[in-house]
ROKOLLUM-366759 format. One record per residue (C-alpha): x, y, z; residue in three letters; residue number from 1. Coordinates in pm, whole numbers, plus 50000, padded with zeros to 5 digits. Example, Ala and Ser with C-alpha at 12.3 -4.5 7.8 and 13.67 -1.06 7.14 Angstrom:
<sites>
<site X="51230" Y="49550" Z="50780" type="ala" seq="1"/>
<site X="51367" Y="49894" Z="50714" type="ser" seq="2"/>
</sites>
This chain:
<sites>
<site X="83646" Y="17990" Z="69029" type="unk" seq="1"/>
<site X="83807" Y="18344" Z="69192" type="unk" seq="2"/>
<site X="84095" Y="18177" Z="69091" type="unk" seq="3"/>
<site X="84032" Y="18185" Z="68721" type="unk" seq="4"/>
<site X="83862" Y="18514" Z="68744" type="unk" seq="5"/>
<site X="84166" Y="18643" Z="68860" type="unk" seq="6"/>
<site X="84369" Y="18465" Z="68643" type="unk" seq="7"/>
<site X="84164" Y="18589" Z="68364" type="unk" seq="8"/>
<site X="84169" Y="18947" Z="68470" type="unk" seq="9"/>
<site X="84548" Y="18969" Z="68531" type="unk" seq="10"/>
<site X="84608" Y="18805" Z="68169" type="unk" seq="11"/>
<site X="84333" Y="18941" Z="67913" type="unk" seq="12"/>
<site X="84362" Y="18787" Z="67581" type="unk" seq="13"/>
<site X="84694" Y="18583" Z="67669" type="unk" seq="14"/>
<site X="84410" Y="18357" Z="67873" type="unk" seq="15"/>
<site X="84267" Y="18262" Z="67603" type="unk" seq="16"/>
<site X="84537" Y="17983" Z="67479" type="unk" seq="17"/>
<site X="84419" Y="17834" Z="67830" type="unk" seq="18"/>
<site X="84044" Y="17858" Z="67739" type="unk" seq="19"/>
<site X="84060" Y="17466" Z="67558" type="unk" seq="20"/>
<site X="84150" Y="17335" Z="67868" type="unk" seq="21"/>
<site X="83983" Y="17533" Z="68133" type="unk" seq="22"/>
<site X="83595" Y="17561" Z="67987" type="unk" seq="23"/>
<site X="83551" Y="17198" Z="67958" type="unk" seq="24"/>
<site X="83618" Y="17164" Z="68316" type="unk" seq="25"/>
<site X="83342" Y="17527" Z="68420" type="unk" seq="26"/>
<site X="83071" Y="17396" Z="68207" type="unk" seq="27"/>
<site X="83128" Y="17073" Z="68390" type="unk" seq="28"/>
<site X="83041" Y="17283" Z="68720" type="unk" seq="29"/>
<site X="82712" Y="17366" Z="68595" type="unk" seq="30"/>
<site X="82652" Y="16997" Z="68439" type="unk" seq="31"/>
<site X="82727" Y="16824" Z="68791" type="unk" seq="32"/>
<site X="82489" Y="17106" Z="68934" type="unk" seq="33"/>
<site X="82232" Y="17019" Z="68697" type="unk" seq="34"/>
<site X="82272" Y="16647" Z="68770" type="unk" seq="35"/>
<site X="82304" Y="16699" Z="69130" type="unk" seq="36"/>
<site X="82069" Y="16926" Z="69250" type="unk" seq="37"/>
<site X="82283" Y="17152" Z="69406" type="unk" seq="38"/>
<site X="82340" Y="17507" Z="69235" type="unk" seq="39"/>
<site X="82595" Y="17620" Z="69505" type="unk" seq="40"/>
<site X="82836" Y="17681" Z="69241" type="unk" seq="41"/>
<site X="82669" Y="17779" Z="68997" type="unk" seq="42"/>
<site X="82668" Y="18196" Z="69066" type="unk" seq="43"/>
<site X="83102" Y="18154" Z="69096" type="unk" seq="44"/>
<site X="83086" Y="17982" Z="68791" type="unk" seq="45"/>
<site X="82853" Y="18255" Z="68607" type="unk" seq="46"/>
<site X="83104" Y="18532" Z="68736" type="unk" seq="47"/>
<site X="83384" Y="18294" Z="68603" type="unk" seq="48"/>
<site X="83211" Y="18232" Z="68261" type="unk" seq="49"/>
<site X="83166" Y="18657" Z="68259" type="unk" seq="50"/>
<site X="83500" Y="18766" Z="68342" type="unk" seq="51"/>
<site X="83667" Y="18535" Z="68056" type="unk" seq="52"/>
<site X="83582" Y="18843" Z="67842" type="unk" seq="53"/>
<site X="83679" Y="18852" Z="67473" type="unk" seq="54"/>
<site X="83918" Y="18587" Z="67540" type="unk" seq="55"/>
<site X="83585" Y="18326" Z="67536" type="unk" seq="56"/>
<site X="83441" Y="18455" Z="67193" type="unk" seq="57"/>
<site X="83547" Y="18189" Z="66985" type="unk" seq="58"/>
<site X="83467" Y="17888" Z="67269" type="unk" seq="59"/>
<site X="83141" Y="18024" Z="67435" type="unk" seq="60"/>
<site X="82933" Y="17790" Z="67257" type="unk" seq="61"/>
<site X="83072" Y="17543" Z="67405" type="unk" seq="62"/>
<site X="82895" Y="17643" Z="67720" type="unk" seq="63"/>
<site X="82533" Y="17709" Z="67502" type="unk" seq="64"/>
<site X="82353" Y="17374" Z="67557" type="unk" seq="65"/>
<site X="82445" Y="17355" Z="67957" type="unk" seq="66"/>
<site X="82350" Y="17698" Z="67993" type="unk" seq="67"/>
<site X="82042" Y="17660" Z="67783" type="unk" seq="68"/>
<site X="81955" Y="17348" Z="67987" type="unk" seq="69"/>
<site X="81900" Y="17531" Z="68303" type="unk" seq="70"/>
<site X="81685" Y="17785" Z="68232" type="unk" seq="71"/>
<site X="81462" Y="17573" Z="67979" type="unk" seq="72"/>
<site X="81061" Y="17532" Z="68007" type="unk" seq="73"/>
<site X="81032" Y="17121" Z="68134" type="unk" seq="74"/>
<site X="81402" Y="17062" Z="68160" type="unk" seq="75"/>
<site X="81476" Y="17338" Z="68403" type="unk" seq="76"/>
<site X="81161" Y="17284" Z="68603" type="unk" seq="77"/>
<site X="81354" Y="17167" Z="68912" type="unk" seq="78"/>
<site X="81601" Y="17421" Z="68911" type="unk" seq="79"/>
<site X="81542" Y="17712" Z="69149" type="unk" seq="80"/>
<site X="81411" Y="18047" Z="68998" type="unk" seq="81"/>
<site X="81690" Y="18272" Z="69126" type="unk" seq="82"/>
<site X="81906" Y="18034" Z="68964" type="unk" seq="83"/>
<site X="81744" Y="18018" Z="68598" type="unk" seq="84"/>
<site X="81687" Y="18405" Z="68654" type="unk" seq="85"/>
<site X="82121" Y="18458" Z="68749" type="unk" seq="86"/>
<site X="82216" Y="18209" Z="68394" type="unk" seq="87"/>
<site X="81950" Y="18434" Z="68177" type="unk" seq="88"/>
<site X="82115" Y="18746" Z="68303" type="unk" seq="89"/>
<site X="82411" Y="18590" Z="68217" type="unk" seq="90"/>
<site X="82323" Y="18483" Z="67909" type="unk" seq="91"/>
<site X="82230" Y="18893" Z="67853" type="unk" seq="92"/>
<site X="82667" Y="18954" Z="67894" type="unk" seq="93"/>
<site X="82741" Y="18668" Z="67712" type="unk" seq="94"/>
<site X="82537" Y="18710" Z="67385" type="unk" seq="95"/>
<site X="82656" Y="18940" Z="67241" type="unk" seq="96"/>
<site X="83013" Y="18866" Z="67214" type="unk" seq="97"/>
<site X="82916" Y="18518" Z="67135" type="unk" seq="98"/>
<site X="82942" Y="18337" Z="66755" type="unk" seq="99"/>
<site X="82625" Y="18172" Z="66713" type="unk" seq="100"/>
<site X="82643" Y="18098" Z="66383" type="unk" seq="101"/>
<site X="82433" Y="17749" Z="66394" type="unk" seq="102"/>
<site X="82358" Y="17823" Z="66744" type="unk" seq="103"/>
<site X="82071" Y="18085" Z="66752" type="unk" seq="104"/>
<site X="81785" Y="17854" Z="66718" type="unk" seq="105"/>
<site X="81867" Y="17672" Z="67028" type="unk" seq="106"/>
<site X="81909" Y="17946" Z="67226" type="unk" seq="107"/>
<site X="81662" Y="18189" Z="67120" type="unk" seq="108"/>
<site X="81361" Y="17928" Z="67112" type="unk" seq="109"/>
<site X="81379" Y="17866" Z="67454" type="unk" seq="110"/>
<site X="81401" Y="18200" Z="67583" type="unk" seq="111"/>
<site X="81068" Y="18242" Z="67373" type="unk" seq="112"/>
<site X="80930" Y="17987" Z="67595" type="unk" seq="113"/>
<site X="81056" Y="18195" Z="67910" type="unk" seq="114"/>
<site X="80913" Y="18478" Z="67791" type="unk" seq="115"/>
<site X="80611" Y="18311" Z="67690" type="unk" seq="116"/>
<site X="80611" Y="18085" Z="68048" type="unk" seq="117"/>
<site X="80423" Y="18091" Z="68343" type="unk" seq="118"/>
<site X="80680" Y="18217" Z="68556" type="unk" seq="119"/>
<site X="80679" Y="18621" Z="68546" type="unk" seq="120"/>
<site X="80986" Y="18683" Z="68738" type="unk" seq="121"/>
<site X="81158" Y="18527" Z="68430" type="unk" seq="122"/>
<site X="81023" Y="18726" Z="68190" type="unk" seq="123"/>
<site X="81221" Y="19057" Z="68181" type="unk" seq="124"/>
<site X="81578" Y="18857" Z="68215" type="unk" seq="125"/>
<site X="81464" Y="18659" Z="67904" type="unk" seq="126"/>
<site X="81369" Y="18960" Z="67684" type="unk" seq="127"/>
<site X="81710" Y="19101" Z="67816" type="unk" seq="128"/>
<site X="81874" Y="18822" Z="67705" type="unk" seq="129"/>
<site X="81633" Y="18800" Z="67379" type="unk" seq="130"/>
<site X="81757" Y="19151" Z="67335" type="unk" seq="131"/>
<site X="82098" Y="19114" Z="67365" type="unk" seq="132"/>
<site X="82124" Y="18843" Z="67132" type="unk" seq="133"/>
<site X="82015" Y="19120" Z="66796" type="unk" seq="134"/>
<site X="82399" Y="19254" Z="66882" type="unk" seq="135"/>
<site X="82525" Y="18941" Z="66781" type="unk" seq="136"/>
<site X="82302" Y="18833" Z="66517" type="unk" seq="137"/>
<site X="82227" Y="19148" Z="66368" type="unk" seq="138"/>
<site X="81995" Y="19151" Z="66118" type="unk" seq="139"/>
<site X="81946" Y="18738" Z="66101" type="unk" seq="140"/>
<site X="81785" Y="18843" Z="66479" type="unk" seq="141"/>
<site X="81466" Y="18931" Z="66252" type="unk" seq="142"/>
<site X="81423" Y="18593" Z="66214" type="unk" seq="143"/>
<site X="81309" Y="18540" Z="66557" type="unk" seq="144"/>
<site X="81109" Y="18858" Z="66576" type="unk" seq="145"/>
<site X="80760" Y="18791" Z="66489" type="unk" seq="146"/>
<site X="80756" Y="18469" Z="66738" type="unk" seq="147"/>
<site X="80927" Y="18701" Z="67018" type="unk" seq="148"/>
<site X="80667" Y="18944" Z="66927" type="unk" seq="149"/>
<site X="80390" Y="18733" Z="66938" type="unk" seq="150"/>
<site X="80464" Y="18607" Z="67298" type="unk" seq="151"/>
<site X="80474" Y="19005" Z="67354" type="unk" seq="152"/>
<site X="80113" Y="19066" Z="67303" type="unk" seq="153"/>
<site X="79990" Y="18739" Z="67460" type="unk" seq="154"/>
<site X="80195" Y="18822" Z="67787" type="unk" seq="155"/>
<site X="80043" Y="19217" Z="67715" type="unk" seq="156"/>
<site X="80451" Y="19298" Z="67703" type="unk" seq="157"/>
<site X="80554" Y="19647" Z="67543" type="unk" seq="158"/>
<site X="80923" Y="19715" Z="67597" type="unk" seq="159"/>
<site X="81115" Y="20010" Z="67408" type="unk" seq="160"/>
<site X="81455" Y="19847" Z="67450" type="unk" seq="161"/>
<site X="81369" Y="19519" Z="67284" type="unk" seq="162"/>
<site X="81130" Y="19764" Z="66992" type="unk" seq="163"/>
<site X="81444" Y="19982" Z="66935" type="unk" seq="164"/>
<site X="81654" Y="19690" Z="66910" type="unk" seq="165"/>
<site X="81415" Y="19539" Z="66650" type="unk" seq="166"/>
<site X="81433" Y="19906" Z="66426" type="unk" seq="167"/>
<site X="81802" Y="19892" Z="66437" type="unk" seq="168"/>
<site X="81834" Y="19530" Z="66289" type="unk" seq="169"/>
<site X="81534" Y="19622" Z="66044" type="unk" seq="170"/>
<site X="81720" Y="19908" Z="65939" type="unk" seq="171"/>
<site X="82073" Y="19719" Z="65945" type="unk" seq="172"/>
<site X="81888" Y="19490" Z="65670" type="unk" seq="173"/>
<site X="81761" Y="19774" Z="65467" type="unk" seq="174"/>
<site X="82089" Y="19944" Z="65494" type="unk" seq="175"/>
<site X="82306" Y="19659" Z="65337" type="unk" seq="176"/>
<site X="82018" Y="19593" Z="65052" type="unk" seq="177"/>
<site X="82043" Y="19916" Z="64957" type="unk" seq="178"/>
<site X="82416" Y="19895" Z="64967" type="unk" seq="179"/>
<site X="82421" Y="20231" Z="65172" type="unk" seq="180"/>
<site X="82728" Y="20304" Z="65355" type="unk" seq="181"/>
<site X="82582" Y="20443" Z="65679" type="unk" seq="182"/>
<site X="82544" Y="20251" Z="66004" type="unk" seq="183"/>
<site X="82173" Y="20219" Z="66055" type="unk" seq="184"/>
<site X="82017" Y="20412" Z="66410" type="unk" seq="185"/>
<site X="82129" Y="20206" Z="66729" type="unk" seq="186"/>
<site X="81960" Y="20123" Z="67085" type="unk" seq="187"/>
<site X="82192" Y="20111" Z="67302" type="unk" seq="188"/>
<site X="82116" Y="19868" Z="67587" type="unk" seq="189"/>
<site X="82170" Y="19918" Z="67959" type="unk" seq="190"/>
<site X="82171" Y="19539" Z="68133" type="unk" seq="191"/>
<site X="82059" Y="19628" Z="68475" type="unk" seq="192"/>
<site X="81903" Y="19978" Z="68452" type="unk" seq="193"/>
<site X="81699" Y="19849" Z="68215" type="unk" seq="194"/>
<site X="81558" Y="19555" Z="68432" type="unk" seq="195"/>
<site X="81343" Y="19826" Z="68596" type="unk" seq="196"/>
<site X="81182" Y="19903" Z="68274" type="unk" seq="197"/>
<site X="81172" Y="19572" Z="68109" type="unk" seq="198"/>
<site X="80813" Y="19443" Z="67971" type="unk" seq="199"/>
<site X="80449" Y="19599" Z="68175" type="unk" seq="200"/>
<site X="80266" Y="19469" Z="68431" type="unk" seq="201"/>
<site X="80530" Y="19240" Z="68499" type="unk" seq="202"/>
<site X="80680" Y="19131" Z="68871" type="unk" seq="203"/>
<site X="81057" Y="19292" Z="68845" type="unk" seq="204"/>
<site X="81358" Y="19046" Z="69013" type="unk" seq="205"/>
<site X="81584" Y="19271" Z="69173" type="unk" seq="206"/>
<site X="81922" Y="19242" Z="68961" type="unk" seq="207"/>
<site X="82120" Y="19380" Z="69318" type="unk" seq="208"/>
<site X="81989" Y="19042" Z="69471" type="unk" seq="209"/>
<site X="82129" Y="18810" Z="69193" type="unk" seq="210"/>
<site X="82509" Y="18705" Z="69243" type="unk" seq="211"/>
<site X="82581" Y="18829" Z="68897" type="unk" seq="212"/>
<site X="82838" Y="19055" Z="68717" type="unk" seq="213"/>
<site X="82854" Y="19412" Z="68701" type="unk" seq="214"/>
<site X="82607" Y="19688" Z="68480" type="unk" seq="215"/>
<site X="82688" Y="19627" Z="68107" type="unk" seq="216"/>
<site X="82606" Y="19870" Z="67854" type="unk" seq="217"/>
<site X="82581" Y="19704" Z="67484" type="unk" seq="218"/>
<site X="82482" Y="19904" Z="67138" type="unk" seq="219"/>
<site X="82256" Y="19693" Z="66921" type="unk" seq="220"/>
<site X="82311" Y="19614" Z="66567" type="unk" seq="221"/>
<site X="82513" Y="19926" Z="66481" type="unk" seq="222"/>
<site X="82834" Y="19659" Z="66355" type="unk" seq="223"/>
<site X="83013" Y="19740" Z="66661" type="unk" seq="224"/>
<site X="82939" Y="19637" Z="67089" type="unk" seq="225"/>
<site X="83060" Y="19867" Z="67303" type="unk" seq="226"/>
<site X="83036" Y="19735" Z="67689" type="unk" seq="227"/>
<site X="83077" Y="19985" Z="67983" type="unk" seq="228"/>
</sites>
């Protein structure tokens, strides 16, 4: 998995003609760990999954259902919670380059159930993720609003990166009704800062002790992501 990182890193967007070949084989990793029981691999395989950059756009939903499958409510309920915390944080860098045209339903309903779950260490890395996923969506991410916001209140969450995220897409629609030519306002979304911040009254993982990428920095819904 270094391997490819490296690879990946050294060759930008000229790895991607190897992507065909080489993601079958990294969501594999994460099957057999899934299978197995042992999630050894599975942090390498994140960083892997992460570093393919741009280059994965057009294949990451390839990875959606394995990824989805261990973090999920009942299915995941073996897998370890520092595991199913490092694929929804993840999940948070890997949204919003991803097309998920056909896709969105199957990932955002289960983060719901995260966020809605019994397990609060979860919570904050699924409204991340929850969050991210309006910079790919854009304003068909108000679909999944009022159920994200209903978990909200019954968990007692209030979170001002997910809320601002929510304005921009509501304002994205209005914008392209109206046929106005301005970008609507944007929230701009700080990964791992804002893990400090995420939801209230809720017990915080630290992101420093997950074996996960470095700080992203994504604007919501404005048409364009910019990543720091």
């Amino acid at each position: 998995m270094r391997l490819l990182e490296a690879l990946s890193e050294a060759l930008h967007d000229d790895f991607r003609k190897y992507l065909p070949t080489v993601l079958p084989k990294v969501v594999g990793v994460l099957a057999d760990a899934e299978r197995s029981g042992e999630y050894t691999a599975v942090p390498a395989t994140l960083r892997a999954l992460e570093s393919f950059g741009s280059a994965a756009d057009e294949h990451l939903h390839l990875a959606l259902p394995t990824l989805v499958r261990l973090f999920r409510p009942q299915v995941a309920a073996s897998v370890p919670t520092f595991v199913r915390a490092s694929v929804l944080k993840s999940l948070a860098q890997l949204l919003p380059r991803a097309q998920l045209a056909g896709h969105a339903s199957a990932v955002a309903h289960p983060l719901i159930r995260v966020l809605d779950g019994e397990v609060d260490a979860l919570r904050p890395y699924a409204l991340a993720a929850l969050t991210a996923m309006a910079v790919a969506l854009r304003d068909d991410f108000n679909l999944f609003v009022p159920a994200i916001q209903r978990a909200m209140e019954k968990r007692n969450i209030r979170d001002l990166l997910f809320e601002r995220a929510v304005a921009s897409c509501a304002s994205f629609t209005k914008s392209t009704v109206g046929g106005a030519t301005d970008e609507p306002p944007v929230a701009t979304f700080d990964l791992n800062s804002g893990f400090a911040n995420l939801g209230t009254g809720l017990s915080h993982p630290n992101p420093a002790s997950l074996p996960c990428s470095a700080p992203t920095r994504v604007t919501v819904c404005s048409g364009h992501v910019t990543k720091d």
